[in-house]
C-alpha positions as CSV (number, residue, x, y, z in Angstrom):
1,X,0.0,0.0,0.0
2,X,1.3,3.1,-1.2
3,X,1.3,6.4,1.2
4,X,-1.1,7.7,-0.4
5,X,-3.7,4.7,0.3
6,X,-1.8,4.7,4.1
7,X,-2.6,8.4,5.1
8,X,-6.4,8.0,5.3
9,X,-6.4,10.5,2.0
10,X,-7.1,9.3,-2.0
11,X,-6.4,11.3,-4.5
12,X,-9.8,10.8,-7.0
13,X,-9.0,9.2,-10.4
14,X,-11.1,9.8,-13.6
15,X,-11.6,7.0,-15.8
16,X,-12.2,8.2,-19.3
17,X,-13.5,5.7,-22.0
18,X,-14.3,6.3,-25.5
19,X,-17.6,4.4,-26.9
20,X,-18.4,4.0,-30.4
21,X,-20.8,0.7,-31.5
22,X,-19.2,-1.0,-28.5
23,X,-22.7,-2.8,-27.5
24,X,-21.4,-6.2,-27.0
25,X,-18.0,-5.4,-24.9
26,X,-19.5,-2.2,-23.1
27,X,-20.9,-3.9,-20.2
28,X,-18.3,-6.0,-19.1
29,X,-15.7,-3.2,-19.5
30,X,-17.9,-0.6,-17.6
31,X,-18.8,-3.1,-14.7
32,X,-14.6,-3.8,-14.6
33,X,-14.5,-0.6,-13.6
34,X,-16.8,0.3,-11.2
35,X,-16.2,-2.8,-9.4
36,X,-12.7,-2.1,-8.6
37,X,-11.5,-2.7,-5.3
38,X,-10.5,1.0,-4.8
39,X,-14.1,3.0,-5.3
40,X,-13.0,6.4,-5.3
41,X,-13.3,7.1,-9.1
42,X,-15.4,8.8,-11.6
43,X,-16.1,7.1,-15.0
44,X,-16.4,9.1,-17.6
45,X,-18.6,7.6,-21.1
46,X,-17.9,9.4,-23.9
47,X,-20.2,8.3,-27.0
48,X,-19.1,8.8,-29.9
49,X,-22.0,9.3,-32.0
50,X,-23.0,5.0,-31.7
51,X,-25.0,3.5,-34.4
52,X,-26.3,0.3,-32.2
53,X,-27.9,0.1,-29.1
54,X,-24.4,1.6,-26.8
55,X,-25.7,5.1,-26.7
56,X,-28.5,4.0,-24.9
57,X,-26.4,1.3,-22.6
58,X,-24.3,4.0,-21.5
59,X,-27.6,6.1,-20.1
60,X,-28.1,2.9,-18.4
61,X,-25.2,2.4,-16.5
62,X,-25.6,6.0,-15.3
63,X,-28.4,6.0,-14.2
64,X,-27.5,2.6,-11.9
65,X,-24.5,4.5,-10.3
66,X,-23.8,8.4,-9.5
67,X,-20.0,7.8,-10.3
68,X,-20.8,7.5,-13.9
69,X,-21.3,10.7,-16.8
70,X,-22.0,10.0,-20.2
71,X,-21.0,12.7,-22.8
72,X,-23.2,12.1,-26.4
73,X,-21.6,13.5,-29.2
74,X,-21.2,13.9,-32.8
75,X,-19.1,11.3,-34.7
76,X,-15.0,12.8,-34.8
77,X,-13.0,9.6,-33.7
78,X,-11.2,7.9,-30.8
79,X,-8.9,10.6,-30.3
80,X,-11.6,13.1,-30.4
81,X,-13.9,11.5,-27.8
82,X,-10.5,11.0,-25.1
83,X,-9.7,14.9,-25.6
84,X,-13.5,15.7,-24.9
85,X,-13.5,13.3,-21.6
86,X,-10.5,15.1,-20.4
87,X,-12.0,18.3,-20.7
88,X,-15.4,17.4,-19.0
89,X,-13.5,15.6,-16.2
90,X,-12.1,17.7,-13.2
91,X,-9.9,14.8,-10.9
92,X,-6.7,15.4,-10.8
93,X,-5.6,12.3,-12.0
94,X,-6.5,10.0,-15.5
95,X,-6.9,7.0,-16.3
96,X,-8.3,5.2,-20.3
97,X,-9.5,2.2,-20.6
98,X,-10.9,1.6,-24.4
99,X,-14.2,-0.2,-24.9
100,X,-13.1,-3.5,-26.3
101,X,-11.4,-3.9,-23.0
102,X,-11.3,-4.5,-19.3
103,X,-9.5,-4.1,-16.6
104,X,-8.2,-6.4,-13.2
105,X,-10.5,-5.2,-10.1
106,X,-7.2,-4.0,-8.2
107,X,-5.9,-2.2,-11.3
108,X,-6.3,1.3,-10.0
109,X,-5.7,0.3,-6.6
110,X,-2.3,-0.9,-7.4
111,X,-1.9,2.2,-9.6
112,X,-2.8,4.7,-7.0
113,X,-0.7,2.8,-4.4
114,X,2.1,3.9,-6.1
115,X,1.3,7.9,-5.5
116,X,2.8,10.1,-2.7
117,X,0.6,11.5,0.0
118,X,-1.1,14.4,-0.4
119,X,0.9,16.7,2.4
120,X,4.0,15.3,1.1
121,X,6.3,18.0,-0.9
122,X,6.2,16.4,-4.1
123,X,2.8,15.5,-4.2
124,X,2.1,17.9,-7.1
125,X,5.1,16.5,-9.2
126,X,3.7,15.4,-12.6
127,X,3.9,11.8,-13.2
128,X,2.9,8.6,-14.7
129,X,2.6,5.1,-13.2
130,X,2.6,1.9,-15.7
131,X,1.5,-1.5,-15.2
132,X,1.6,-4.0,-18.0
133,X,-1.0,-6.1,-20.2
134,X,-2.5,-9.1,-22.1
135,X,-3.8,-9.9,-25.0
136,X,-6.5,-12.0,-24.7
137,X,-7.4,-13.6,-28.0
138,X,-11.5,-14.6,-27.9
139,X,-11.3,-17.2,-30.7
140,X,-8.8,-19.5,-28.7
141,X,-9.1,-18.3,-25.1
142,X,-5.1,-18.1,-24.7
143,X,-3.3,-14.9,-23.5
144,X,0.2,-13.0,-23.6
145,X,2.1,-10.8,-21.2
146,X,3.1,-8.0,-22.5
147,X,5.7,-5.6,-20.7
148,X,7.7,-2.8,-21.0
149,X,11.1,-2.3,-22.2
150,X,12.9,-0.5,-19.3
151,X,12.8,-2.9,-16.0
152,X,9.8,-2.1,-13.1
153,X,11.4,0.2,-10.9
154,X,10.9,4.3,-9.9
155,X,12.6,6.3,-12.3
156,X,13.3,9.9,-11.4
157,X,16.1,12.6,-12.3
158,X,18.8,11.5,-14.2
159,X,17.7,8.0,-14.1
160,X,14.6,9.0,-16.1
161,X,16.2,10.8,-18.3
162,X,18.7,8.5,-19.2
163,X,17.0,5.0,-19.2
164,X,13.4,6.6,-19.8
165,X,13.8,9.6,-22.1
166,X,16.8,9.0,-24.4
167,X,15.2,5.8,-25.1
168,X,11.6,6.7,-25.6
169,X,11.7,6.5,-29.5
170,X,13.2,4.5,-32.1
171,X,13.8,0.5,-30.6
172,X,12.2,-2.3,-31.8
173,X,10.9,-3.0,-28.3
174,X,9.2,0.0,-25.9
175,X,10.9,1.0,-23.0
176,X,7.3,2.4,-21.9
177,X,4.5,0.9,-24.1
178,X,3.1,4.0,-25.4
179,X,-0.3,3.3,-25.4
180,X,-2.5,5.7,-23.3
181,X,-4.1,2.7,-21.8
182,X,-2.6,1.2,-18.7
183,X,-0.8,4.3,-17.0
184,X,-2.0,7.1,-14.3
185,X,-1.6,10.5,-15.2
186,X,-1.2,13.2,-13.8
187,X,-4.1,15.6,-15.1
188,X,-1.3,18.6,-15.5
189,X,0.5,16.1,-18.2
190,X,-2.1,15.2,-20.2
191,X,-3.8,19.1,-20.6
192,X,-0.4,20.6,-21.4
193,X,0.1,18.1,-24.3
194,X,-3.7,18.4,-25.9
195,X,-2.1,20.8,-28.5
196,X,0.0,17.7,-29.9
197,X,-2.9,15.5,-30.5
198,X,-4.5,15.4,-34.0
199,X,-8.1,13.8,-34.4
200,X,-7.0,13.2,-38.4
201,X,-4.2,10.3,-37.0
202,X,-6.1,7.1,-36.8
203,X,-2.8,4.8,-36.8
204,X,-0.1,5.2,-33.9
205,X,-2.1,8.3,-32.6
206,X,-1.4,7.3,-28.6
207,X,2.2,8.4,-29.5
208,X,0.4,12.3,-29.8
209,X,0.0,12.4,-26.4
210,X,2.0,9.6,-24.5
211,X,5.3,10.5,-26.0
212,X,5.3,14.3,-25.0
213,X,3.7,13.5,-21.4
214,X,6.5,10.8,-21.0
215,X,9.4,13.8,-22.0
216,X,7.8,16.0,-19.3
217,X,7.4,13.7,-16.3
218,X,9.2,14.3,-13.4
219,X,8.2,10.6,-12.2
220,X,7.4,7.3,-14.2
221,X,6.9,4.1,-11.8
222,X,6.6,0.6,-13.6
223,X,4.9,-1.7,-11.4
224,X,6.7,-5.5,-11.8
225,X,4.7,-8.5,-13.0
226,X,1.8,-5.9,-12.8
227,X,-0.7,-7.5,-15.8
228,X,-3.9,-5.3,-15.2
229,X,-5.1,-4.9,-18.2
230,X,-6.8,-7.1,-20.4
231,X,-6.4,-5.7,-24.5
232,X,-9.2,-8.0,-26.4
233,X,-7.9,-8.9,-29.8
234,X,-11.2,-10.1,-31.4
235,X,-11.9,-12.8,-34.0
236,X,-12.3,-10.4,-36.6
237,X,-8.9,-8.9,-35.8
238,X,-7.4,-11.7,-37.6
239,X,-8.5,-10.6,-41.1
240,X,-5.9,-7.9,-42.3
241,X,-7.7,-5.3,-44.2
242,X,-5.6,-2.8,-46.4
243,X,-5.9,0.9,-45.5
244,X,-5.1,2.9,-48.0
245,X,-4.9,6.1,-46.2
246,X,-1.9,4.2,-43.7
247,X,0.9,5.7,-45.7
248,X,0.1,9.2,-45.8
249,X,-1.1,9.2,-41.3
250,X,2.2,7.3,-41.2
251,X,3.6,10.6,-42.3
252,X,1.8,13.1,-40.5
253,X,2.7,11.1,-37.6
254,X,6.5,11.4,-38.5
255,X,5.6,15.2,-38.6
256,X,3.8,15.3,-35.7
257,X,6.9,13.7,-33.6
258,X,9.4,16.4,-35.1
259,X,7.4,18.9,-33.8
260,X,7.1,17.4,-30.4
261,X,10.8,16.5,-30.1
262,X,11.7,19.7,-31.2
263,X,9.4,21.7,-28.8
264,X,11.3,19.4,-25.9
265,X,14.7,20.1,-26.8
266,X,15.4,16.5,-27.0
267,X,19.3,15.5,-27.8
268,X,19.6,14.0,-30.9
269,X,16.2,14.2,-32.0
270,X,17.0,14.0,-35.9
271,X,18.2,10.0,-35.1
272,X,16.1,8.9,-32.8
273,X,13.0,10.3,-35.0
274,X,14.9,8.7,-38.2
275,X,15.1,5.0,-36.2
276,X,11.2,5.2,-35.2
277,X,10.1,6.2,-38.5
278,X,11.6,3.2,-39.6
279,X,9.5,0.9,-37.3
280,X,6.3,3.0,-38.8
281,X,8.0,2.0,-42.0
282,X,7.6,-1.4,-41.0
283,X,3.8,-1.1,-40.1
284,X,2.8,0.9,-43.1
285,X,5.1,-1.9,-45.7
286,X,2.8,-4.6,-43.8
287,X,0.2,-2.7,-44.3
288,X,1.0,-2.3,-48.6
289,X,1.8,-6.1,-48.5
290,X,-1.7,-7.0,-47.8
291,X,-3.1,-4.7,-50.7
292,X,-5.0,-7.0,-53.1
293,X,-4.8,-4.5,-56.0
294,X,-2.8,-5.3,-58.9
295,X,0.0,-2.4,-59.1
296,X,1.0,-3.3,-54.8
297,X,4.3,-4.6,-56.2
298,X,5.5,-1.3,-58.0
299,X,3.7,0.9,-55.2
300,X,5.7,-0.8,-52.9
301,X,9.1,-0.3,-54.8
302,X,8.6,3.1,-55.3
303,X,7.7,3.9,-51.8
304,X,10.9,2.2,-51.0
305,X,13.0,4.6,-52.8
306,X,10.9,7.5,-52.3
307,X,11.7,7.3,-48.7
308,X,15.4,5.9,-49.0
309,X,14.5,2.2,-47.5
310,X,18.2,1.3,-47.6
311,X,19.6,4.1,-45.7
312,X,16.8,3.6,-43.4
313,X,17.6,0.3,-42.4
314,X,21.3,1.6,-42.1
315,X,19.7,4.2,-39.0
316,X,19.3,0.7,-36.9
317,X,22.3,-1.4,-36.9
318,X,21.1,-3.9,-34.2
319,X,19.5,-7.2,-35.4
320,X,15.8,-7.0,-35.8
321,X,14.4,-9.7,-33.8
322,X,10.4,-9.9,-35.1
323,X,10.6,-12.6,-38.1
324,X,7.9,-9.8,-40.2
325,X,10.2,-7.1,-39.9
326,X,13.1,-9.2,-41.0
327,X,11.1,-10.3,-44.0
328,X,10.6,-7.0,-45.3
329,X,14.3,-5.5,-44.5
330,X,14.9,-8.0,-47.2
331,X,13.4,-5.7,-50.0
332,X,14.4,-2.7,-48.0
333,X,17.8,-3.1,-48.8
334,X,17.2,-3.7,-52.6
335,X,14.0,-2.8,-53.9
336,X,13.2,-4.8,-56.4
337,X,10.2,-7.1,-57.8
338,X,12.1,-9.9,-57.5
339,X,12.2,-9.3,-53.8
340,X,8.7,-7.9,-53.0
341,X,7.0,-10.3,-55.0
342,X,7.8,-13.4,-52.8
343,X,7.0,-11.4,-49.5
344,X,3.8,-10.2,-50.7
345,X,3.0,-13.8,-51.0
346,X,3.7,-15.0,-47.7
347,X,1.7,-11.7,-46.2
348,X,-1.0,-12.6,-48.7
349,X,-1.3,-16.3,-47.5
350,X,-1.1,-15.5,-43.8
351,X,-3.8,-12.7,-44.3
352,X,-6.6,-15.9,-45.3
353,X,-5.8,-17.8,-42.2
């Protein structure tokens, strides 16, 4: 128990989830929440615009518990509906959960545990604290742990900035999984860093706020074996549809990072944005693999010299370690039919099953 939880006092925690035609999984993931050991939250339904009956399930579970506010709104996206929840919430600390999803009944206990009392000096020090998560896949009832990069621990000072901060970007595996979900923020973090976040990003668009929140943290605690958070990869998550808008928000997310790197002085920014935008490379060439259209070989090429594929590869010397990525650093490094052609295939083949 954290001193916080020890001094009689709890700081109140908003919970802030974003609901669009999330019927079916709405329920479970609202009553995850309310039923959490620690009660001292607010939950915070943000509709955006629903088509099927979870407008109306969200006036429902209101209406059964005074901690609950639903916001209806007009149709403008996920990262839309998150922004407006923060803005109509008032606690001073945050917490998303997403609708697919659900969360452990001591998550934010275990979270808020980790806070410093509320007479203590640096109890207004902005900061963030982590636990970890699993995918749950429906179809075959199995799970996975996934964790961070950077070992549990209180990070702080140079420590953070070192082993949190110089690392943030640019590795094939997270030091902090940059989702929004699974963390406590402090409120201060997450309004200051609105002005990054762009509704129009629909791929990677956690990074809009996460990533500048993380570079102004005073604090980041990442609780050990802590796996709180259940991420629901559905049955229909298996079929790999093409997007062929991905290339373009892949962009505009590069952009967006510049900006953000820049506006936090961070050292050696131009590398460590050139070695993530090759893991986006990697997302978005995954992405073009699985287009069925008949020119995806050529778009692919070109793209690859367009944005200098070999050089890119060059930004990360280390050995790539997920068996995808190494497939396509094949054609990265000479773009070329020959190459493309036979990796297209395999993504083609592992799309239908």
């Amino acid at each position: 128990m954290g001193e916080a939880e020890e001094s009689g006092k709890t700081e109140r925690i908003a919970v802030i989830v974003p609901v669009y035609n999330n019927e079916d999984t709405l329920r479970r993931c609202a009553d995850s929440i309310l039923g959490q050991s620690r009660k001292e939250l607010s939950l915070y339904l943000v509709d955006d615009g629903s088509t099927d009956g979870g407008a109306a399930l969200c006036d429902g579970i209101a209406a059964a518990d005074p901690r609950v506010h639903v916001i209806h709104k007009a149709n403008e996206g996920l990262v839309a509906s998150w922004m407006r929840g923060v803005k109509e919430s008032s606690e001073p600390w945050l917490c998303f959960v997403d609708a697919d999803d659900w969360i452990d009944g001591g998550m934010l206990a275990a979270l808020a545990g980790q806070l410093p009392c509320p007479e203590h000096p640096e109890a207004e020090k902005r900061e963030i604290i982590c636990c970890s998560y699993l995918i749950d896949r429906e179809w075959n009832g199995t799970s996975e742990k996934k964790g961070h990069g950077a070992p549990a621990g209180i990070y702080e000072g140079e420590k953070l900035r070192k082993e949190i901060r110089e690392k943030l970007l640019g590795n094939e595996e997270r030091t902090v999984i940059l989702s929004r979900c699974m963390k406590l923020f402090s409120r201060q973090l997450i309004e200051d860093n609105l002005r990054y976040c762009d509704p129009s990003i629909r791929m990677g668009e956690d990074v809009s706020i996460t990533v500048p929140a993380l570079l102004d943290a005073e604090r980041v605690v990442i609780l050990p074996e802590a796996y709180y958070y259940h991420y629901t990869f559905r049955a229909q998550s298996m079929v790999h549809r093409y997007d062929s808008a991905m290339f373009e928000n892949i962009r505009r997310l590069r952009e967006l990072l510049r900006r953000i790197l820049a506006a936090k002085h961070v050292p050696d920014a131009a590398q460590m944005l050139r070695r993530e935008y090759l893991f986006l490379f990697f997302i978005a060439m995954k992405n073009e693999l699985r287009n069925p259209a008949g020119g995806a070989v050529e778009r692919i090429r070109r793209l690859c010299i367009e944005e200098g594929s070999p050089a890119l590869l060059k930004s990360y010397p280390q050995p790539l370690r997920d068996r995808a990525d190494r497939l396509i650093a094949f054609f990265m490094r000479r773009p070329v039919a020959a190459r493309i052609a036979p990796v297209r295939a395999i993504f083609l083949i592992q799309g239908r099953h």
